[in-house]
Backbone as CSV, one residue per row, in Angstrom:
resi,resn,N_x,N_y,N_z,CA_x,CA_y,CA_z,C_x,C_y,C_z
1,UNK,-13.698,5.879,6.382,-12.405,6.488,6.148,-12.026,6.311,4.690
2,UNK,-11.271,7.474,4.107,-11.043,7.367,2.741,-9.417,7.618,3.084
3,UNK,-8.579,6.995,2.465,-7.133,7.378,2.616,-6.371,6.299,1.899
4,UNK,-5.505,6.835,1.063,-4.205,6.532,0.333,-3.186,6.977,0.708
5,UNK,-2.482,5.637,0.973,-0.821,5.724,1.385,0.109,5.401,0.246
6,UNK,1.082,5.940,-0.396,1.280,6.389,-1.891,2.906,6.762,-1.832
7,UNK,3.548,6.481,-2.805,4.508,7.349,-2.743,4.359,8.400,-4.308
8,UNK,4.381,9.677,-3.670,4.069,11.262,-4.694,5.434,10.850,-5.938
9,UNK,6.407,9.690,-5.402,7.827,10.470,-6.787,7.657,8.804,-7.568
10,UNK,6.336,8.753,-7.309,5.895,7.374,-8.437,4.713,7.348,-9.309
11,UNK,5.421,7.661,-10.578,4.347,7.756,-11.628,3.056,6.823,-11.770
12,UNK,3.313,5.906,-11.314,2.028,4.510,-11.216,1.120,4.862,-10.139
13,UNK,1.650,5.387,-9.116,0.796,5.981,-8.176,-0.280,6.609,-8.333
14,UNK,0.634,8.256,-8.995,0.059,9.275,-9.391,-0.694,9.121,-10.650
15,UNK,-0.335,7.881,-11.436,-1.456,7.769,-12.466,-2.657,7.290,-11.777
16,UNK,-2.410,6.366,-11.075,-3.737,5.815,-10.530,-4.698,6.875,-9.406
17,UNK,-4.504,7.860,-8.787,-4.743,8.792,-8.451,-5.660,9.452,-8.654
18,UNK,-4.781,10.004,-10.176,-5.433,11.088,-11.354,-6.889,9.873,-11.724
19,UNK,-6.598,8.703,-12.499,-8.026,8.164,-13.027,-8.750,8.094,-12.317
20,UNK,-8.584,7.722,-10.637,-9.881,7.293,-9.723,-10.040,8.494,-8.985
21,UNK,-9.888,9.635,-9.702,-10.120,11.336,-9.034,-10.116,10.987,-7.578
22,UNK,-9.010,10.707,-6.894,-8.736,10.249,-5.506,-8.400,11.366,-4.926
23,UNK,-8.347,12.609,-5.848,-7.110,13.636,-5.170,-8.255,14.515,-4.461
24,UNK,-9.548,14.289,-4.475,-10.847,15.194,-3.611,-10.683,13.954,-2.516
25,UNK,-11.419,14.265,-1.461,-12.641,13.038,-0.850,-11.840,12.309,0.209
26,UNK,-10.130,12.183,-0.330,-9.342,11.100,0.367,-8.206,12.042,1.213
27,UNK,-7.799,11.587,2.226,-6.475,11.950,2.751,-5.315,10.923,1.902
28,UNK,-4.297,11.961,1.452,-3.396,11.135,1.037,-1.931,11.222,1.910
29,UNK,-1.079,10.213,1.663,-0.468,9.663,2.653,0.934,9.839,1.852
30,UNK,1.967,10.482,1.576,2.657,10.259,0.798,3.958,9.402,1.909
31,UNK,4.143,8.168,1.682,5.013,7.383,3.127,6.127,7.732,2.959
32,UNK,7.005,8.537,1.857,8.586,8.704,2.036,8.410,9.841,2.753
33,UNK,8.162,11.123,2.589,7.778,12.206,3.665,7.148,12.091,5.095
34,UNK,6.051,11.033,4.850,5.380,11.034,6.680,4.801,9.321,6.478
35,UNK,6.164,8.763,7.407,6.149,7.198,7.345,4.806,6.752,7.933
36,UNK,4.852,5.486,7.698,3.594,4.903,8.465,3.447,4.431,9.672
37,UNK,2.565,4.792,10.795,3.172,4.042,12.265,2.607,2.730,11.923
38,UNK,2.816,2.393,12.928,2.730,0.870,13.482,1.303,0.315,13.816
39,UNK,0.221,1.405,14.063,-1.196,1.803,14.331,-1.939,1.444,13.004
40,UNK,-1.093,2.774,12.068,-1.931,2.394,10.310,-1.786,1.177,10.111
41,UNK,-0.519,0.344,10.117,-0.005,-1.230,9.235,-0.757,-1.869,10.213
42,UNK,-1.166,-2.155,11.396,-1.930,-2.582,12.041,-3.679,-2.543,11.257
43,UNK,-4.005,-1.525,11.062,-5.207,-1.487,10.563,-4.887,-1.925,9.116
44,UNK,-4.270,-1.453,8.374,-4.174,-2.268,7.214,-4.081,-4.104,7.256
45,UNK,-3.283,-4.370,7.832,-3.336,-5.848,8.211,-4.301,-6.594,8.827
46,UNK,-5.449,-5.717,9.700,-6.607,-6.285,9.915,-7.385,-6.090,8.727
47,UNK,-7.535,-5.278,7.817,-8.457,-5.252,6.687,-8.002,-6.326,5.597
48,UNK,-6.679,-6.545,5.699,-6.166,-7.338,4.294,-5.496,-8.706,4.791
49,UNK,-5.875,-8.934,6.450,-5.335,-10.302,6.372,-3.952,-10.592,7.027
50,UNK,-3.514,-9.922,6.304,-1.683,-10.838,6.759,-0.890,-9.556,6.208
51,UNK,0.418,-9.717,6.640,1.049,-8.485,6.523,1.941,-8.638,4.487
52,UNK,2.135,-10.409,4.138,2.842,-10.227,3.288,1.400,-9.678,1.884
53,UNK,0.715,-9.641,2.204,-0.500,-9.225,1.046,0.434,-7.626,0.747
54,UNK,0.675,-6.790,2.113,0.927,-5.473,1.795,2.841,-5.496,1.411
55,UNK,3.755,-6.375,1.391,4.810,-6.632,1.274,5.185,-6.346,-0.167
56,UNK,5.877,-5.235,-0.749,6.629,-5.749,-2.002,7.541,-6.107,-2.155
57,UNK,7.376,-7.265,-2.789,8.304,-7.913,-3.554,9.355,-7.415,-4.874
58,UNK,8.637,-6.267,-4.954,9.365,-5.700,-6.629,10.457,-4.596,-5.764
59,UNK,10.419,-4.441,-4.754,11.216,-3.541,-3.964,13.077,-3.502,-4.428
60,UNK,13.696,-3.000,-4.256,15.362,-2.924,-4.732,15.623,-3.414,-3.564
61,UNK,15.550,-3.518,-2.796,15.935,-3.759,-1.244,15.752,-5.311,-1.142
62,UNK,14.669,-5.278,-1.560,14.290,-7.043,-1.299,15.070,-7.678,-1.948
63,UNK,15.432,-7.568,-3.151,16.900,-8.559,-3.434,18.279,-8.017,-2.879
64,UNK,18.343,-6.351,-3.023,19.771,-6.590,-2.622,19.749,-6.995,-1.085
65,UNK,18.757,-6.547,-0.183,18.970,-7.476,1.000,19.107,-9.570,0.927
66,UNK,18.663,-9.691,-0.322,18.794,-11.098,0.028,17.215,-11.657,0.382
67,UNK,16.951,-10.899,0.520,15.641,-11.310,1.109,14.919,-12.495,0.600
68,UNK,15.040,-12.548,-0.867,14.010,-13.057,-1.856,14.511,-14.690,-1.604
69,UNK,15.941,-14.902,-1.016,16.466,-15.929,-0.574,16.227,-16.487,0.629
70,UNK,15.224,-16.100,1.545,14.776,-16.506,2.973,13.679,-16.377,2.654
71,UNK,13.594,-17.505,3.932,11.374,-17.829,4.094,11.173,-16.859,5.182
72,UNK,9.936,-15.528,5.161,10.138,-14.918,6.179,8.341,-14.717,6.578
73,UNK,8.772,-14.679,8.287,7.835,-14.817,8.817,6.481,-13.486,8.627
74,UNK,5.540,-13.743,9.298,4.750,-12.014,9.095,5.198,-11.455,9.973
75,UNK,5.907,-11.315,11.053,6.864,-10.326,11.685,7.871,-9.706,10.853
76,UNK,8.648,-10.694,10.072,9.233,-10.216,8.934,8.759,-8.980,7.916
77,UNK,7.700,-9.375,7.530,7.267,-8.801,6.921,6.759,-7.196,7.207
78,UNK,6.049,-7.421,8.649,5.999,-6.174,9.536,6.879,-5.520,9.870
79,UNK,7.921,-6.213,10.252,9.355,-4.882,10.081,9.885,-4.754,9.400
80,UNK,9.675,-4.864,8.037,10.487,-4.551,6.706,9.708,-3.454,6.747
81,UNK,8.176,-3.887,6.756,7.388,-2.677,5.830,7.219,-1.474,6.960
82,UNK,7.539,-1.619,8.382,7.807,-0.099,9.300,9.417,0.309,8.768
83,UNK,9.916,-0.467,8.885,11.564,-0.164,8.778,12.034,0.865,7.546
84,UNK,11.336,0.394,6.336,11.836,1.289,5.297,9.799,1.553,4.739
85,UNK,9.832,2.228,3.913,8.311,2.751,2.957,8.458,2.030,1.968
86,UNK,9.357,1.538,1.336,10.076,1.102,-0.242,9.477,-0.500,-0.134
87,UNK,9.209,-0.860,1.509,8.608,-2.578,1.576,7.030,-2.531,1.218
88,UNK,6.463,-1.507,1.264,5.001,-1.379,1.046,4.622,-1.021,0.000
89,UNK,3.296,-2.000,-0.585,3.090,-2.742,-1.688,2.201,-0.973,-1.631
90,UNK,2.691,-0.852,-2.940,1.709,0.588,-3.435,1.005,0.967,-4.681
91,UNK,-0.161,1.422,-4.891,-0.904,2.420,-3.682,-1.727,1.596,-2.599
92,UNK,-1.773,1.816,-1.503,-2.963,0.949,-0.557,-4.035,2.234,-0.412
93,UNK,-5.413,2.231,-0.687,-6.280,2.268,-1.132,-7.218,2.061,-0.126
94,UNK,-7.662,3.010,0.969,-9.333,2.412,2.203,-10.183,3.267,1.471
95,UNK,-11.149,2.411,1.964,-12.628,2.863,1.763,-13.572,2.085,2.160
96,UNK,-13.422,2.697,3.497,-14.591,2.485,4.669,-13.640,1.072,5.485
97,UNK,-14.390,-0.004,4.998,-13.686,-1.210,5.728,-13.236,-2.096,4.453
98,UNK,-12.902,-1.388,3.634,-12.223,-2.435,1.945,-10.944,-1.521,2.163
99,UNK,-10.155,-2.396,1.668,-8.595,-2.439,0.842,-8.231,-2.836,-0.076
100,UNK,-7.782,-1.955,-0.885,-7.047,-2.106,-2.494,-5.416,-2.006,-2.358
101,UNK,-4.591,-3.034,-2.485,-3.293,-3.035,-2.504,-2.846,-3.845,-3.730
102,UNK,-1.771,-2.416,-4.045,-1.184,-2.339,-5.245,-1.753,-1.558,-6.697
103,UNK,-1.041,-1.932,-8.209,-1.383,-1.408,-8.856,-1.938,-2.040,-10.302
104,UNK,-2.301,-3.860,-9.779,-2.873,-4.490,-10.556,-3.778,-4.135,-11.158
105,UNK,-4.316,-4.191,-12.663,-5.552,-3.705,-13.197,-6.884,-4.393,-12.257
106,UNK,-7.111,-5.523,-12.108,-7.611,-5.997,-11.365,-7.441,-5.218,-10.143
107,UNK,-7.337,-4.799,-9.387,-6.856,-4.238,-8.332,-7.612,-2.502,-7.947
108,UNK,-7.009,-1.960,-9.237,-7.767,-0.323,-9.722,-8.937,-0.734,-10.004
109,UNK,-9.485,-1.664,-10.832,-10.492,-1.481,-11.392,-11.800,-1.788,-10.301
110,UNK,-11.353,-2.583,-8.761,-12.110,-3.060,-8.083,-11.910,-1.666,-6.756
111,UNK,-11.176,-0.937,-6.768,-10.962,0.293,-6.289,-12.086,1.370,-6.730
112,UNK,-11.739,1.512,-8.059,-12.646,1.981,-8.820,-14.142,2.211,-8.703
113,UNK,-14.386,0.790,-8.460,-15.810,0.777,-8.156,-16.521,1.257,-6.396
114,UNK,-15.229,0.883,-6.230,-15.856,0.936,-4.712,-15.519,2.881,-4.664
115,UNK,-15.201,3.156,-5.157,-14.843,4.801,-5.463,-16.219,5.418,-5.895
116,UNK,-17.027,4.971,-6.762,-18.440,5.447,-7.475,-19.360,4.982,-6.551
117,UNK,-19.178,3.641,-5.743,-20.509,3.320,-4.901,-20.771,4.226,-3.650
118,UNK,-19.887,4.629,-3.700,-19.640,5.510,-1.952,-20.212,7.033,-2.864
């Protein structure tokens, strides 16, 4: 499976996109238009572990909710990131049984590769 879950009205996204010519080959996912079920974050969370890996933290929500002020569980974390799109750490990035989350250079650049080996 090739697929990016993304939001389209974010330039970091869409830059990262454009360099790893993602826009052939992949289904893309844009999550403010067509949210994510509960099925995808499920499979994402078996590929990456735990749910706060896919959690952002840089979110507007996460402080003005307060959030950044509570210890929260990975249920927490799982219903932030169904509840709103704005909790999910972006771009998340499959290919095959790997996951790339976020938009760390480290991050693209290990995307990247796994983009040319396939």
């Amino acid at each position: 499976m090739k697929k990016v879950y993304y939001l389209s009205t974010c330039d970091t996204c869409n830059r990262i996109l454009k360099a790893l010519n993602l826009l052939e080959d992949f289904t893309l996912q844009d999550i403010k238009n067509e949210a994510i079920t509960e099925a995808q974050l499920e499979e994402m969370h078996t590929l990456s572990g735990n749910y706060e890996a896919l959690f952002s933290k840089r979110a507007r929500l996460y402080k003005s909710l307060g959030l950044k002020d509570k210890s929260l569980s990975e249920d927490d974390y799982k219903n932030y990131i169904l509840e709103h799109y704005t909790f999910l750490k972006r771009p998340v990035i499959l290919i095959e049984n790997q996951i790339f989350i976020g938009n760390s250079k480290k991050t693209v650049e290990a995307a990247k590769q796994a983009v040319y080996e396939k």
